[in-house]
C-alpha positions as CSV (number, residue, x, y, z in Angstrom):
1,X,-3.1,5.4,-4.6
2,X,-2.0,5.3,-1.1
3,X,-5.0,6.9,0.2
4,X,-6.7,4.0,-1.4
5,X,-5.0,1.0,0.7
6,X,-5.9,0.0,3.8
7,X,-2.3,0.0,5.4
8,X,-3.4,-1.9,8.4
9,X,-5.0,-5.3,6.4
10,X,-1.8,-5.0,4.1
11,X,0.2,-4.8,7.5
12,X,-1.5,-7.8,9.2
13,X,-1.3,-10.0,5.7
14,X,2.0,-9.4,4.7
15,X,3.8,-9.0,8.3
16,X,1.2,-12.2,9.8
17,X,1.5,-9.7,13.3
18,X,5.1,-9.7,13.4
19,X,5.9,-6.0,12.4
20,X,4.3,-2.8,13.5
21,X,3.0,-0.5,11.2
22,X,5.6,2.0,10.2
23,X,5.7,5.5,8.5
24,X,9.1,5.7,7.8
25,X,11.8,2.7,7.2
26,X,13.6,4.1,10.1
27,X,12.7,3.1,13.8
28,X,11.4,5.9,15.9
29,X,14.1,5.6,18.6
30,X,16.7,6.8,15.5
31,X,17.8,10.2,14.7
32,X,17.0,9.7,11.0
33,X,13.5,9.0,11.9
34,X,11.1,11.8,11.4
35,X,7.9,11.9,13.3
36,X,6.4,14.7,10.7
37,X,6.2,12.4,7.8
38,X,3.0,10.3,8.2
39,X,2.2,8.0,5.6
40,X,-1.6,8.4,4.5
41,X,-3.8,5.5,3.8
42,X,-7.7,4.0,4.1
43,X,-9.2,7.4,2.7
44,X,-11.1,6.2,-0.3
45,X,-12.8,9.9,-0.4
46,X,-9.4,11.2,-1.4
47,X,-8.8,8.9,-4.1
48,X,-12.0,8.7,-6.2
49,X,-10.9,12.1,-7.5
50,X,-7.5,10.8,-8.5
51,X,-8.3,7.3,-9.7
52,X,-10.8,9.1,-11.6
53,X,-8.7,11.3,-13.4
54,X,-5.5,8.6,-13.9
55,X,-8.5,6.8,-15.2
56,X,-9.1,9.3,-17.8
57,X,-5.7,10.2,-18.9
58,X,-4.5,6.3,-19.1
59,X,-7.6,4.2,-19.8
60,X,-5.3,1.5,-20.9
61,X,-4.2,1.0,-17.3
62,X,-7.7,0.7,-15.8
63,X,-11.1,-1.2,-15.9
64,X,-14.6,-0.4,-14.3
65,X,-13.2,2.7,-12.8
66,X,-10.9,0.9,-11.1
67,X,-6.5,0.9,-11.6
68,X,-5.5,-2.3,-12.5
69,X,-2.3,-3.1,-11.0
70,X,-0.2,-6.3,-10.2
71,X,2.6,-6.3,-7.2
72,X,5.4,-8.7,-8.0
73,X,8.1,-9.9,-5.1
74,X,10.9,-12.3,-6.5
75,X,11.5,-13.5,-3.7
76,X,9.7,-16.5,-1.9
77,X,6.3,-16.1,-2.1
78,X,3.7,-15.6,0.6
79,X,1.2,-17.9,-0.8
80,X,4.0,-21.0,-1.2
81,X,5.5,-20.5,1.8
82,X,1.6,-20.6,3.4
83,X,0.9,-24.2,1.4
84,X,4.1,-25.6,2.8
């Protein structure tokens, strides 16, 4: 599903313009850090074919052709801390 998300608008909603974009949970100046590994994302031609198929083997999980899915945080919430 990754292809599927548009990293950038999750980047800018979530981080508010305080984080960069990352591929990798290690900062590029570190030795763990690997600039190979890219992390994919905004390429809704790559997954139709996959959503499709899910779609098919789990039809409970999905409606319209779409994957119905629900991301939980416990911790504060963006939306509350937005209201206050």
């Amino acid at each position: 599903l990754t292809y599927a998300t548009d990293r950038v608008l999750y980047a800018s909603l979530i981080g508010q313009g305080t984080s960069p974009l990352a591929d990798s949970m290690f900062h590029p100046s570190l030795i763990w850090n690997n600039p190979d590994v890219v992390q994919e994302g905004n390429m809704p031609e790559l997954a139709g074919p996959l959503v499709g198929s899910y779609c098919a083997d789990m039809p409970e999980n999905c409606s319209d052709g779409k994957v119905d899915m629900e991301l939980q945080y416990s911790g504060p919430s963006v939306v509350a801390t937005r209201i206050a």
